[in-house]
SEBA-611262 format. One record per residue: x, y, z of N, C-alpha, C, O in turn. Coordinates in steps of 0.05 Angstrom, whole numbers, plus 5000, padded with zeros to 4 digits. Layout:
<pts>
XYZXYZXYZXYZ ...
</pts>
This chain:
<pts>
501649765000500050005000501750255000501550445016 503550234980505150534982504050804983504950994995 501550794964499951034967498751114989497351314991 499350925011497751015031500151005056500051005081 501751005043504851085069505351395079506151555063 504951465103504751625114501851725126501851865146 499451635111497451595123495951525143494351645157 497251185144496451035174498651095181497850935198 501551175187503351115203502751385224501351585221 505151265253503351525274505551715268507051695248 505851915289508052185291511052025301513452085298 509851845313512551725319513451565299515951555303 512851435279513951325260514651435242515951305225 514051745238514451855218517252065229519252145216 516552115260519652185267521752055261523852175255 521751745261524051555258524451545232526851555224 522551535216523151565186524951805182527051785169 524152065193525252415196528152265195529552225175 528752165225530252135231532551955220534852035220 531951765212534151595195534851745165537051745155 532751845155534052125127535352175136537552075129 535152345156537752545168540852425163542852515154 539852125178543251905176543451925152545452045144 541951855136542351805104543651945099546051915101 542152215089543952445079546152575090547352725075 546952535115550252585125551352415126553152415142 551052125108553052045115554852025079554252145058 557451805085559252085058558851825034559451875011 557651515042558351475007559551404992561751345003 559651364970561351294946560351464926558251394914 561851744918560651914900561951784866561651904845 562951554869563451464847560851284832559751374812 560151044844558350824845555850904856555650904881 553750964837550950984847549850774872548550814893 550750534859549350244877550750274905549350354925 552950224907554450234927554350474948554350434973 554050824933554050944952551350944968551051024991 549050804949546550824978546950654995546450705019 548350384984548750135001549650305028548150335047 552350415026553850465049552150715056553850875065 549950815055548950995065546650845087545650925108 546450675076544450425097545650475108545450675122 547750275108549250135127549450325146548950235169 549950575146551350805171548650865177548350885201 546250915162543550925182543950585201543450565225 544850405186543350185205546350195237546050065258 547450275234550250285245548650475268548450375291 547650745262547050945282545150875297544750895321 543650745274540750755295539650405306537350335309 541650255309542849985321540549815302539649615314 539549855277538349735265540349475244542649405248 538949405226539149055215539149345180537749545178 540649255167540349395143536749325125535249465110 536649155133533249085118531749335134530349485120 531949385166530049595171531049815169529249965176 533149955163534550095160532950205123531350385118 533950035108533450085081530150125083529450305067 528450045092525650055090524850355099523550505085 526350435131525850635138525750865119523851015117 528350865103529051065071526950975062525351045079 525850875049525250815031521850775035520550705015 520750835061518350985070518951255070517351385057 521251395082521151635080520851725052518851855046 522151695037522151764996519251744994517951944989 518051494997515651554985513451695001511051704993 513951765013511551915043512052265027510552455024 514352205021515352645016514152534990512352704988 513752354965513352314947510052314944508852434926 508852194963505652224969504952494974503052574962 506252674990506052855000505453054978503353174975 508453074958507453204923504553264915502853444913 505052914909502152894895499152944914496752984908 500152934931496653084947496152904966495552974989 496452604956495052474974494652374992492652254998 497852435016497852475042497752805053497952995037 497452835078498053135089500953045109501852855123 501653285099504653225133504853225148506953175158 
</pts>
């Protein structure tokens, strides 16, 4: 139900989502290799926030599509 991600989730899940972006985007990467530099961008969310890279990558990857719902209308923030 991706269209409906950010919808049912509460304020607190959507903080942690906030919150592991944040790891994402500071951390540094491989500005060479597309694949690789998200890989190791997991990995340092799953590293900070004592997570398993599977919940780690999911967390991203709810946040993307929640700001992505958000666009198109069909969640509120």
């Amino acid at each position: 139900m991706p269209e409906l991600r950010g919808e049912l989730a509460t304020p607190e899940i959507k903080a942690e989502w906030v919150r592991a972006y944040g790891f994402y985007k500071e951390a540094k990467g491989d500005p060479y290799d597309k694949k690789n530099d998200r890989t190791e961008r997991i990995e340092y969310v799953a590293r900070m926030m004592n997570l398993t890279r599977k919940q780690a990558k999911r967390r991203i990857k709810n946040y993307e599509q929640w700001q992505i719902n958000i666009k198109k209308g069909l969640v509120k923030p």
